[in-house]
C-alpha positions in Angstrom: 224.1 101.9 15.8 221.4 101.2 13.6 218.3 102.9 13.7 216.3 99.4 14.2 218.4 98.8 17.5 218.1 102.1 18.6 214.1 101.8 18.7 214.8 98.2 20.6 216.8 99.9 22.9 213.9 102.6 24.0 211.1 100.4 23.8 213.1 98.1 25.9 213.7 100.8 28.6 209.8 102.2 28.1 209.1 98.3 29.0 207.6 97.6 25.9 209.9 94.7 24.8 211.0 91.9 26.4 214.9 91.3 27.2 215.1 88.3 25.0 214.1 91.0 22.0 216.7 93.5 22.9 219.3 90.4 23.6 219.0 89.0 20.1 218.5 93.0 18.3 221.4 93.6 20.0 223.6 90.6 19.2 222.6 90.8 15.8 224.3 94.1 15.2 226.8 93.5 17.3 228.5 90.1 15.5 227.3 91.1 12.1 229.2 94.6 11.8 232.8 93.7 13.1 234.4 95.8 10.7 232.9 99.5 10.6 233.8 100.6 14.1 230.0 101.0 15.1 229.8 98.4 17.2 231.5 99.3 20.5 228.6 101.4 21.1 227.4 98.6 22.0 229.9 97.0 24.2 228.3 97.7 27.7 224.8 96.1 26.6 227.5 93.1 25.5 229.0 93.3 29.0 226.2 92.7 30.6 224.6 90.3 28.3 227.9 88.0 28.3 227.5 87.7 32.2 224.4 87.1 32.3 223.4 84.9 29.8 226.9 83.6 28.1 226.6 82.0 24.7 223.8 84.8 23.3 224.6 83.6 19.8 225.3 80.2 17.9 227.7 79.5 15.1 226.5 77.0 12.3 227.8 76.6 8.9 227.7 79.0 6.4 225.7 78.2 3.2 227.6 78.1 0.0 231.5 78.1 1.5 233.8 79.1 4.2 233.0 80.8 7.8 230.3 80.5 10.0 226.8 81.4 9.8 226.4 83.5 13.7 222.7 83.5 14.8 221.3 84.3 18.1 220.5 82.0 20.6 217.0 81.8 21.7 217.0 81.2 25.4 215.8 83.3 28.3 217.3 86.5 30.0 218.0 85.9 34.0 214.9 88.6 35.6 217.5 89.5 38.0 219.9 90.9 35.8 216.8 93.0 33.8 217.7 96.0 36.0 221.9 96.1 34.4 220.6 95.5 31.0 218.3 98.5 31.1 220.8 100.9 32.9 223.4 99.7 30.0 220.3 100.1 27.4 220.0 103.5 29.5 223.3 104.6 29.3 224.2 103.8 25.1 220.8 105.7 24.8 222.8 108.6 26.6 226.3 108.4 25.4 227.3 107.5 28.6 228.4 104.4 28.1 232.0 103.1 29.3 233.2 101.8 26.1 236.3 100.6 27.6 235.6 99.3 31.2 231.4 97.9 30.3 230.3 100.1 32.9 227.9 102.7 32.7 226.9 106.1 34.8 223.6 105.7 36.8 221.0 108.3 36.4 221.9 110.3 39.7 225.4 111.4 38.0 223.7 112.8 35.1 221.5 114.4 37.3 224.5 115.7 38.7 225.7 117.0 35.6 223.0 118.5 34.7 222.7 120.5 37.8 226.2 121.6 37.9 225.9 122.9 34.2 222.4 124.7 35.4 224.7 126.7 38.1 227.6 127.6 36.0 225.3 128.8 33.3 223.4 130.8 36.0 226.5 132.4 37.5 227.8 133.1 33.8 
């Protein structure tokens, strides 16, 4: 993840930065690295992006030749979906993120984790 989207990602969970931003920051990387194996860190902000707002980017035709041109598609993010998107943002920010599955681990299980590492350290 680049370090641009990784800056989106925290200002977006300090609730400096809109959802549209992090949407289109996020897409961006996403669709233009396919190849480097990067990009599955982003998958769960994906997941949660493709069901709540499918169609995030647009393909036109590429200047100059062959392909397509992929550029994001301005349109609002549903507010009631704000809270998945930032516990996604939340949880690639962590390394928690389900890579696999889209789902992430809420707070209160790295809490968890944290606590139970606290006591064996203790006891240790």
């Amino acid at each position: 993840m680049s370090s641009s989207v990784r800056q989106e990602l925290e200002d977006f969970v300090a609730g400096r930065v809109k959802a549209e931003r992090l949407v289109i920051a996020v897409a961006a990387e996403y669709y233009r690295d396919t190849g480097n194996g990067k990009r599955e860190t982003l998958r769960p902000l994906i997941d949660v992006i493709d069901r709540a707002s499918p169609g995030i980017v647009e393909l036109g035709v590429a200047p100059g030749g062959s392909g397509f041109e992929i550029r994001p598609a301005e349109r609002p993010f549903p507010r009631e979906c704000e809270a998945q998107l930032r516990q996604a943002a939340e949880a690639v920010l962590t390394g928690m993120g389900k890579r696999e599955t889209g789902k992430v681990e809420p707070k209160r299980v790295n809490r968890l984790w944290a606590w139970i590492r606290r006591r064996l350290g203790a006891s240790g």
